[in-house]
VEXBAVO-940535 format. One record per residue: x, y, z of N, C-alpha, C in turn; residue in three letters. Coordinates in steps of 0.1 Angstrom, whole numbers, plus 2048, in hexadecimal, padded with zeros to 3 digits. Atoms other than C-alpha are relative to their C-alpha. Last residue first. Layout:
XYZXYZXYZALA...
This chain:
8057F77F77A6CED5267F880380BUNK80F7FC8027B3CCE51B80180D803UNK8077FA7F77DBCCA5197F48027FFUNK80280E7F37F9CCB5057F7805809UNK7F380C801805CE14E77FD7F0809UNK7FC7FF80F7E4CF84D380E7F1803UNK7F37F58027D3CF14F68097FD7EFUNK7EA8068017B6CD94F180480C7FFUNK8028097F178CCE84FC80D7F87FDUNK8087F97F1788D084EA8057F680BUNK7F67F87FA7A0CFD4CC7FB806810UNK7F38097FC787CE14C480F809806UNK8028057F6767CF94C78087F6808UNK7FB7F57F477BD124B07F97F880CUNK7F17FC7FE781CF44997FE806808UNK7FC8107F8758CE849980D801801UNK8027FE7F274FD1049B8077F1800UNK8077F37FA760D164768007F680CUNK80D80880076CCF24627F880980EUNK80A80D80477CD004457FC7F980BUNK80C7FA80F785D2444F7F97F47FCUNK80F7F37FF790D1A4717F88027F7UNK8068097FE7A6CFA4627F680A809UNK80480E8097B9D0E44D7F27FA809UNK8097FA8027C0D2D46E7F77F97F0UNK80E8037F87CDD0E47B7F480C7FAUNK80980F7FF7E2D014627F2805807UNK80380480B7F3D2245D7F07F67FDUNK80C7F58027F5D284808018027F1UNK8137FF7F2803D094887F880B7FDUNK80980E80381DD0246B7FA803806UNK802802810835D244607F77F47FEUNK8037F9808831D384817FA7F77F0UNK8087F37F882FD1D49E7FA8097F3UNK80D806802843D0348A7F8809802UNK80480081085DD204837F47F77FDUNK8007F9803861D244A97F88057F0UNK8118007F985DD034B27FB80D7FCUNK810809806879CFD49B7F2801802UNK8007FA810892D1C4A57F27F77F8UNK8087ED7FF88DD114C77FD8007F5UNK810805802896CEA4BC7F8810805UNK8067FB80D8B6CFF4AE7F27F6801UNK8017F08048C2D084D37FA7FC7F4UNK80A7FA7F58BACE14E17FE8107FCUNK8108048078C9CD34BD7F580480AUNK8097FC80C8EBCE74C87F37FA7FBUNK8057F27FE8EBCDA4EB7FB8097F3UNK7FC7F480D8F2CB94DA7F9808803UNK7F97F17FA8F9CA14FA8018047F0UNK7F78038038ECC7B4EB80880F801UNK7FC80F8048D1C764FB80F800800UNK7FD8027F58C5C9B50480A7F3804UNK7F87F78008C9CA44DE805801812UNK7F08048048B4C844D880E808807UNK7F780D7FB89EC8D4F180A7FA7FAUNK7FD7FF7F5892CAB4E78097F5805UNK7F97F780188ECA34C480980580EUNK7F8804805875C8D4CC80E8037FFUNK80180D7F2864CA24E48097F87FAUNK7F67FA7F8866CBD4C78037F6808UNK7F07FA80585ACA24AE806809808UNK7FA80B80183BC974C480C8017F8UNK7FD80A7F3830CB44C98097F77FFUNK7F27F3801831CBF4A480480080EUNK7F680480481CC9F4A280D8097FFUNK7F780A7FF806CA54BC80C7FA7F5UNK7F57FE8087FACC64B18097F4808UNK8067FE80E7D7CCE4BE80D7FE7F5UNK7F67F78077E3CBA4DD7FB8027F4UNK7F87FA7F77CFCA74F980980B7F8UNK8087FA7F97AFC9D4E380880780DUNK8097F78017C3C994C67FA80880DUNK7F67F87FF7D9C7B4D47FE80F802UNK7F68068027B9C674D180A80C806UNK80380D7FC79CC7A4C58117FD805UNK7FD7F97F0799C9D4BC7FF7F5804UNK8018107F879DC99494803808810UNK7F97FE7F678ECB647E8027F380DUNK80D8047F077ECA646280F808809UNK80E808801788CA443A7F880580DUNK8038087F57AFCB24387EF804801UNK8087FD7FA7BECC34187FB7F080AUNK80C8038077E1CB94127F1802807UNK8047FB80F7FDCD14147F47FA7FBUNK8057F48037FCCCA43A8008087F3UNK7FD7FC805808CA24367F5812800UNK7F87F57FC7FBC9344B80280A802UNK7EE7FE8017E0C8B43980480580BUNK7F87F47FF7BEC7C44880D8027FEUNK7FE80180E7ADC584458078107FDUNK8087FB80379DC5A4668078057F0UNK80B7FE7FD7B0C404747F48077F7UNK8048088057CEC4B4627F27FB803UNK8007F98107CEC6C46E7FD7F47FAUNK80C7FD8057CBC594907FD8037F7UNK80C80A7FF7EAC4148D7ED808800UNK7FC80480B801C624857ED7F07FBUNK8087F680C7F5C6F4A18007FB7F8UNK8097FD7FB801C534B57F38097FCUNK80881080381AC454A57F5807801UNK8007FD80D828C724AA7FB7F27FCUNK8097FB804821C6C4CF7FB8047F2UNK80D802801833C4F4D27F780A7FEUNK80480780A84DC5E4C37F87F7802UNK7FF7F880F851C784DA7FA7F67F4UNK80E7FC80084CC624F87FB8097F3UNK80C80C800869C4B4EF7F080A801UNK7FB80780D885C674E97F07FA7FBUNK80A7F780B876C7950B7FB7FB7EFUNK80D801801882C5A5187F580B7F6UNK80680A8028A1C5B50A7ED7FC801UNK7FF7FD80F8ABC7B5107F37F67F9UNK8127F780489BC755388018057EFUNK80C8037FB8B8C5753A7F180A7FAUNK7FE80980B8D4C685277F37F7800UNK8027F980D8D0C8B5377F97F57FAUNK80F8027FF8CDC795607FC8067F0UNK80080F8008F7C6B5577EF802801UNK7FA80A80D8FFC8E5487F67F4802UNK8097FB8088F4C9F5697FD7F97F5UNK80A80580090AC8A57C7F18047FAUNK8038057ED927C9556D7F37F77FFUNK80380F7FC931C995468017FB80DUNK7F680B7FA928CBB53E8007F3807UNK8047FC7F190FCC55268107FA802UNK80980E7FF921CC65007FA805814UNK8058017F592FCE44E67F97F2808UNK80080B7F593FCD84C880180A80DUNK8027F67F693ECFA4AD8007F680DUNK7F77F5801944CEB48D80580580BUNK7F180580793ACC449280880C7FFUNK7FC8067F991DCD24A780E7FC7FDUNK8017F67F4912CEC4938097FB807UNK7F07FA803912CD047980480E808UNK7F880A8018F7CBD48D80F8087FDUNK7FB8017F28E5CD949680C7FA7FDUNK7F67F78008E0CE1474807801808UNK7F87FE8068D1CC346F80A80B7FFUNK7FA80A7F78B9CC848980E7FB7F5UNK7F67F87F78B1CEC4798077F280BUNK7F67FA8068A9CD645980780A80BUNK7F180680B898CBA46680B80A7FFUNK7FA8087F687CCCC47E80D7FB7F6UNK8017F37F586BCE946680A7F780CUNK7F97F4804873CCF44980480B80FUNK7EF805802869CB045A80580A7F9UNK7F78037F284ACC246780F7FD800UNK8048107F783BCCC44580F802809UNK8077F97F483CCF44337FC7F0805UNK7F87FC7F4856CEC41B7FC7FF80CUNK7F580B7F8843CDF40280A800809UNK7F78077FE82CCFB4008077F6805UNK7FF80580B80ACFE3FA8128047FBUNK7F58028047FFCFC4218038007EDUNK7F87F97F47E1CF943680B8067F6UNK7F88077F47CCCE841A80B80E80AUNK80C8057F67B1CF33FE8077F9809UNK8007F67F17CBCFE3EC7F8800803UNK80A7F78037CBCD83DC807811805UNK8077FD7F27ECCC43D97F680A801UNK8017F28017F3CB03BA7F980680CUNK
């Protein structure tokens, strides 16, 4: 049972939702609507930097993923969270795993030429933006006051110290 004492008290409101479902939409977009880059030499530097992106994305989501554990922390934004984490991944992004899903994301759609999942990862970051980060964050102000605003003072909300 999930407290409201957390970011979130809908099921809807997690990453694979806000990311899955406009990436899926892509997909049949794609089947409806087949748009692709063109196949020159552009194409041949897409498949390469898709890829990579591919790889850094999901390390950065191990990554986070591996600190929450660490520190014994959900995911999961419906469930209440213990400690503010600034360690690790943390201490470069207040949102490495939503990171780490666009970036992901990115790269597939560079990978395998789906312009549509590059227009509805907008739509994602977008809806992360509104319906997960400032949710979460004005959450994690109220419960852990100056030691949150002293962690948002010194990491950028996407990439980056201050």
């Amino acid at each position: 049972m999930k407290s409201h004492d957390s970011a979130h008290t809908s099921r809807w409101r997690i990453g694979e939702v806000v990311f899955g479902i406009p990436f899926l939409a892509s997909l049949a977009l794609h089947l409806i609507w087949p748009f692709s880059s063109p196949p020159d030499i552009l194409r041949q530097t897409l498949i390469p930097a898709g890829a990579l992106l591919g790889i850094v994305g999901l390390v950065l989501l191990v990554l986070a993923r591996r600190e929450f554990s660490r520190y014994g922390q959900p995911t999961d934004p419906g469930h209440p969270t213990s400690r503010v984490i600034k360690t690790g991944v943390f201490a470069l992004s207040r949102n490495p795993l939503y990171l780490g899903a666009g970036i992901f994301l990115f790269g597939i759609a560079l990978t395998f030429n789906l312009p549509w999942s590059v227009v509805m990862l907008i739509v994602s970051m977008a809806l992360c933006h509104y319906a997960l980060i400032l949710p979460e964050e004005h959450y994690l102000a109220g419960k852990f006051g100056s030691e949150y605003e002293m962690y948002t003072a010194s990491v950028n909300r996407w990439f980056g110290r201050k």
